[in-house]
N, C-alpha and C positions, 0 to 999 in steps of 0.2 A: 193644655200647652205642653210644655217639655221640660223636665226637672231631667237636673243632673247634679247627684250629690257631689260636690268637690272635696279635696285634700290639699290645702294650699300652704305654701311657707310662710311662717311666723315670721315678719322683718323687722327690724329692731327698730325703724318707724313708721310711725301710723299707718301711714300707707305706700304703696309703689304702682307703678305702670311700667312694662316693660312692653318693646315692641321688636320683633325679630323678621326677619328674610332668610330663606333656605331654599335650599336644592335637595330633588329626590330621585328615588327609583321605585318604580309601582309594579307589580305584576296583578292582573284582573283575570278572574275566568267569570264566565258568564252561560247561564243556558235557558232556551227559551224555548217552552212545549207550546203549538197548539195543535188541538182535534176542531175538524169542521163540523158544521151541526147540520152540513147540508144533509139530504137524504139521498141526492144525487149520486153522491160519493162516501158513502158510510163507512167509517171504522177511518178516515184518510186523518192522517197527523203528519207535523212536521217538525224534529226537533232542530234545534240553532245550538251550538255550544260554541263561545269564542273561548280559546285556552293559549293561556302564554301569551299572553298582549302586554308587551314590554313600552312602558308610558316613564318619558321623563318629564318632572313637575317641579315646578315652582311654589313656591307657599309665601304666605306673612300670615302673624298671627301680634292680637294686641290685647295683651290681658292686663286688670288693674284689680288689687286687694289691699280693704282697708279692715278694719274691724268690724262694720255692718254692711258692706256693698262688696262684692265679687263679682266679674264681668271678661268677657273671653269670646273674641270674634276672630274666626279662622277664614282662609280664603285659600283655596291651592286652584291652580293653573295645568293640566297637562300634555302633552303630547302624544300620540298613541304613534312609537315608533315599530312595530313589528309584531306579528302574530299567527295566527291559525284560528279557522272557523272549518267546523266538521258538521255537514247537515245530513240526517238522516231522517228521510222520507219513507211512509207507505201512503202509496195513494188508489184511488178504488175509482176505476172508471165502468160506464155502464157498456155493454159490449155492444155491437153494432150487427154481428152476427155470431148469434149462440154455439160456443163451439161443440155443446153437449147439451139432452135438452134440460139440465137441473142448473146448468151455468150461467148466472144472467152477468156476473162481473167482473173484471181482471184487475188482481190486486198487482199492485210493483213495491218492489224494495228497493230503494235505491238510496247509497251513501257517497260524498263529493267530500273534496279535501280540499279549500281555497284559502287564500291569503288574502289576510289583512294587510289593506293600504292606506294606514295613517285615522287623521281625525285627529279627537281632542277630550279631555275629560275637565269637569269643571266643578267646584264641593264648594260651598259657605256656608258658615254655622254660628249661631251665636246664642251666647248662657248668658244668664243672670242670676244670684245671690246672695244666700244670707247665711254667712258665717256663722257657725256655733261652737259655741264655748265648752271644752273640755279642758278636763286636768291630769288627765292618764297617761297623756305624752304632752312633754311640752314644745316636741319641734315637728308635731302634728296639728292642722287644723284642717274641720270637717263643714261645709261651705254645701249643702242643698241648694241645688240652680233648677232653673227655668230654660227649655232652650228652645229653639226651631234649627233644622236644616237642610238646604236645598244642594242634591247633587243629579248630574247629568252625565253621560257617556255618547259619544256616537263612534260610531265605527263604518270605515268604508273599505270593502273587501272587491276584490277581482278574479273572475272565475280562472282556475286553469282546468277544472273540469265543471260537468253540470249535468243536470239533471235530464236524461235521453242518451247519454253517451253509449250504455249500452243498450237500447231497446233494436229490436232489427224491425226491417221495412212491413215485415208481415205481422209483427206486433204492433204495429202504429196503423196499419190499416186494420186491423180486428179492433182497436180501440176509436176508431173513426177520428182519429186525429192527423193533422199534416206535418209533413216533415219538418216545418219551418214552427210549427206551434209548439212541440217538444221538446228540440233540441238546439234553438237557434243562439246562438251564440256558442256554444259548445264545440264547437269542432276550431276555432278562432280562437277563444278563450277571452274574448272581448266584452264579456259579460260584465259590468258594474253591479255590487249593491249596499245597498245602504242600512244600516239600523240604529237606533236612539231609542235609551232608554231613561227615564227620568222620576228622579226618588226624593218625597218633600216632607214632611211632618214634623212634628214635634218629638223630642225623645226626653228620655228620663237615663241618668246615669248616677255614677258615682268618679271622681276623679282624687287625687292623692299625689300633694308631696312631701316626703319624710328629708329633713335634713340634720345630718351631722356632723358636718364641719360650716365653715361659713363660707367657704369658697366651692362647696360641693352638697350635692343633692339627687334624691331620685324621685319621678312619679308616676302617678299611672291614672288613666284615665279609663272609665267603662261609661258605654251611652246607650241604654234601648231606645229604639226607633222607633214609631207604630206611625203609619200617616197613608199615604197613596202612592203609587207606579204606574206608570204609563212607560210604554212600547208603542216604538214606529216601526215598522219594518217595509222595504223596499227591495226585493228582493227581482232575480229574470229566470223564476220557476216556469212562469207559464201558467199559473194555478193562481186566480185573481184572488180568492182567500186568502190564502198564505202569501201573495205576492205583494199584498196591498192591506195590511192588519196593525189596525190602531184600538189600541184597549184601553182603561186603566183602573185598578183595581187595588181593593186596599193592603197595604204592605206591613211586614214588619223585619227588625232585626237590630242586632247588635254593633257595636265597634269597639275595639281596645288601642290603647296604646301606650308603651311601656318606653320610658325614656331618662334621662340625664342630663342636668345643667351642670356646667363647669364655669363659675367666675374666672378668667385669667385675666383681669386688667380691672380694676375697681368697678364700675358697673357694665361693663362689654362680658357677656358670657357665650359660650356655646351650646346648642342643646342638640343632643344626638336621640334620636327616638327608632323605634318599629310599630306599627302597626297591622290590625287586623279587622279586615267587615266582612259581613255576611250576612245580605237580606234577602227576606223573602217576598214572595205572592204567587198565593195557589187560588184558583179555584174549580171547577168541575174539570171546566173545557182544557185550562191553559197553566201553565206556571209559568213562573220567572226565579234565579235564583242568581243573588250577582257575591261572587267573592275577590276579595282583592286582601295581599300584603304589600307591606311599603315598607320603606327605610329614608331616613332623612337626615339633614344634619343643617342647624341653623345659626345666624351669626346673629344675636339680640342686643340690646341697649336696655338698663335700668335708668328711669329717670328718678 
């Protein structure tokens, strides 16, 4: 399962639960290799990279610490309001007539620059733990947890260029393909596509809050990841590989985040935070690599 060592504040009773609501700002980048295994088309890959996908999000989180039980269940909401996806293609088609007699193939390079049109991002995570007892600080405590977490991304893009833009009419008859299998939507720019990526396991961390005063506090949180990834992609390449590719394969990686509680009203505080992820999955054929930083700021209640 998923250990995550905690850092949690000493409260001058036995126990507390605290439950918050907040608002953020996310920025994600994202990139996505594959190579086809066809022999039809040998050496042919396609990369995806989404960069700068500006996401406003929602959150609540409800944590409770007593002297043996620690426990912390997140949930955020996003919006994926604006971005950029940059795809760069080599693809390897068989020729139809040899233009020399050692050439049996025409490779293409071709790079596109589209925009992201919205979607949504979605994260839940939940720890469990057991407090341990130290005497070295006494406005530290260190709280080894158990956790699981599911997150998800989808992303819908709109071509304003595509894939055929520049080939000419005498390249697309040496590749024995038709005008309309190439480049269709491309000259219109009415191309839709779609991609979803989704990241689940269990992780192990360490989290941390130091306080010293009583109306003020800092923590930080660290979570390794290790579990599974899957990718959807929906793309209007034209290239039924690349254009129709559902994987998933096993994942790992990290998340931080570094924040502050402010009591200003007996048990109402704020907590202003940053964070940071970055997971992975490789293997032969394909990767995935997804980063995102965030900022937040939340209105809580101590009960």
């Amino acid at each position: 399962m998923l250990a995550t060592a905690s850092f949690a504040l000493v409260s001058e009773v036995a126990a507390d639960t605290s439950v918050q609501f907040g608002i953020g700002y996310r920025t994600d980048d994202i990139s996505s290799s594959i190579k086809t295994p066809c022999m039809d088309h040998p050496e042919s890959k396609s990369n995806l990279r989404f960069k700068d996908l500006e996401i406003f999000t929602i959150s609540t989180r409800l944590k409770s610490s007593c002297d043996c039980v620690y426990y912390r269940v997140d949930a955020q909401y996003g919006w994926i309001l604006d971005g950029d996806v940059r795809t760069s293609d080599k693809l390897t088609f068989p020729l139809t007539s040899a233009i020399s007699p050692s050439t049996e193939y025409c490779f293409i390079n071709s790079i596109t620059h589209n925009d992201v049109k919205g979607k949504y991002v979605a994260d839940f995570s939940i720890a469990l733990g057991y407090p341990i007892e130290q005497c070295w600080c006494p406005n530290i405590r260190v709280i080894p947890t158990l956790g699981f977490s599911y997150d998800t991304i989808r992303i819908r893009s709109k071509n304003r260029d595509n894939f055929g833009d520049g080939l000419s009419s005498g390249q697309i008859d040496d590749l024995g393909l038709s005008v309309s299998s190439v480049s269709s939507g491309s000259g219109s720019g009415n191309g839709h596509n779609k991609f979803r990526t989704t990241w689940w396991g269990p992780f192990i961390g360490l989290d941390f809050i130091f306080c010293q005063e009583e109306c003020w506090n800092v923590y930080g949180e660290f979570e390794y990841h290790f579990g599974r990834a899957r990718r959807e992609r929906n793309t209007s390449m034209h290239f039924d590989f690349f254009d129709h590719f559902r994987r998933s394969r096993s994942a790992w990686g990290y998340n931080l985040k570094v924040g502050s509680l402010y009591y200003f009203n007996c048990n109402w505080f704020l907590d202003g935070h940053i964070s940071y992820k970055k997971w992975d999955s490789h293997s032969h054929k394909d990767s995935l690599t997804w980063r995102s930083w965030g900022v937040g700021l939340d209105l809580g209640y101590t009960f």
